[in-house]
N, C-alpha and C positions, 0 to 999 in steps of 0.2 A: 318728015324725015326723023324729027325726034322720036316718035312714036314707035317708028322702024326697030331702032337704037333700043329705045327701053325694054323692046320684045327678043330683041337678040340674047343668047346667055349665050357666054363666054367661059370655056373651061379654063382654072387655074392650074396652073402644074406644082403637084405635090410630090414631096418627098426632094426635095432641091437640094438637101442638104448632105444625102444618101450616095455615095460613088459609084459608080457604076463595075460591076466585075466582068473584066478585060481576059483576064487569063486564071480560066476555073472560076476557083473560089475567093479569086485574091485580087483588087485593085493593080491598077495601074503603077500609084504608091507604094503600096506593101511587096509588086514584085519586084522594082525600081531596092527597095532597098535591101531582101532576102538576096537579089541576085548580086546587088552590089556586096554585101557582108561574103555570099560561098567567092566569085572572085577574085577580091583581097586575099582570104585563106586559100585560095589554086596558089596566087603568086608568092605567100607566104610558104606555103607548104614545097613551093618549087624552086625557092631559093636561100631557104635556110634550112639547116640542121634540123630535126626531129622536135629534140628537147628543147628549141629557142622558139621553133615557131609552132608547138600546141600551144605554149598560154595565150598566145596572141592570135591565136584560129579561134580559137573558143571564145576570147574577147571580141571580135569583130563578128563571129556568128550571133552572140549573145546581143550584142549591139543593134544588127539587121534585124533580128529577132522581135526586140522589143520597140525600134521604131517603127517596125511593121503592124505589130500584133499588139501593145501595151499602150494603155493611158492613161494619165496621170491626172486625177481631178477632173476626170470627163473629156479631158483634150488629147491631142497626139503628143505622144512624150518629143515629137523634133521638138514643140516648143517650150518644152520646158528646161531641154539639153540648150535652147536658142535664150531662154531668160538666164540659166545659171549663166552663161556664156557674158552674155551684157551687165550683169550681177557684177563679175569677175572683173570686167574693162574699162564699164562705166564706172566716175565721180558719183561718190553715196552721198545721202543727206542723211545727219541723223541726229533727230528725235531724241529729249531723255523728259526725265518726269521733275519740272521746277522747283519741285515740296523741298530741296534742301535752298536753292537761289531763294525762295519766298521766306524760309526761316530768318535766311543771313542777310536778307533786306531787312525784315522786321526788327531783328535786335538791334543794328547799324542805325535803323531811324530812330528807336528807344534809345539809343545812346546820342545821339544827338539831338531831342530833346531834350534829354536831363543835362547836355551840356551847354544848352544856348541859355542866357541871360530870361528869368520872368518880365521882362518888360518888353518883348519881342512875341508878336503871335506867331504862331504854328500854321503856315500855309500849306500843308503838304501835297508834293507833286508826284503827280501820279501819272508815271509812265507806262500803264496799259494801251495808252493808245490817246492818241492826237483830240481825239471827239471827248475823252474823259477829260480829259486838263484843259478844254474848252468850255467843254459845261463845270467843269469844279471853280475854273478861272471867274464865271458868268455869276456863278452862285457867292460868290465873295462878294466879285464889287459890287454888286445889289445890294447883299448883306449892310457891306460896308454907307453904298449912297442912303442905305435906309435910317441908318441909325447913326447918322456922324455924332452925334453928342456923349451917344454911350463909350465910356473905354473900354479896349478889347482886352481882355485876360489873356494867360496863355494857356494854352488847350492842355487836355490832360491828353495822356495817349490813348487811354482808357473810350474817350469819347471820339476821337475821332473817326470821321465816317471812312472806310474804306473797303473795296471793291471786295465782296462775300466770291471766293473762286467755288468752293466747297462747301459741304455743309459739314465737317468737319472745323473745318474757318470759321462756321458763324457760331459755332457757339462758344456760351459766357463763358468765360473763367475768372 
């Protein structure tokens, strides 16, 4: 029975992606929406004055038009008239760039070292993320159980190790 199977070919069907044209030259879609744009302009044209209803014939033909005919970044422009739409409705999140937050932490913590007492070390916490204040927490008290006899100094800021974001950030000054 396998043998059967592995001697059979089987055609795949291509071009899946391709619409089929219904009427002429034109999709099922595209006539769906040219028909829908000229009948708005019948019922505009048939119930308003001249000069009120051509901006809005021509609006709604230009509209049919280019849902039909037009796309935008290789897609059909409904979906991009369907993302401004969600743009518009939907709660945004937004994104800025830290480099001034990172400055005004930096000075904040220089001034609070040059204000705390030299007989206090400098443990600084580092709020990137839960895994860094874990491992900087790990690397003290080792520090610390290894060498209980030595006294600790207090740190210069100069030396302290902290998270390189940039390469901008790492270098000396």
């Amino acid at each position: 029975m396998l043998d059967i199977i592995q001697g059979m070919q089987f055609q795949v069907p291509q071009f899946i992606e391709v619409e089929d044209k219904i009427f002429g030259p034109l999709t099922f879609k595209q006539f769906v929406y040219l028909g829908g744009g000229a009948g708005i302009s019948y019922i505009l044209w048939r119930s308003l004055p001249i000069y009120i209803s051509a901006p809005l014939i021509m609006g709604f033909i230009g509209l049919g038009a280019a849902l039909a005919f037009f796309q935008y970044n290789g897609r059909p422009f409904i979906l991009a008239l369907e993302h401004g739409f969600y743009y518009f409705v939907k709660s945004k999140l937004y994104l800025w760039s830290n480099d001034q937050a990172i400055t005004s932490k930096n000075k904040s913590a220089a001034a609070k070292i040059a204000s705390m007492p030299s007989a206090a070390p400098y443990i600084p916490r580092l709020a990137d993320s839960k895994l860094h204040e874990l491992a900087w927490s790990l690397d003290i008290k080792e520090r610390i159980a290894a060498e209980p006899d030595e006294p600790l100094k207090p740190a210069n800021p100069m030396d302290l190790v902290a998270p390189v974001h940039t390469a901008r950030d790492a270098l000396v000054r």
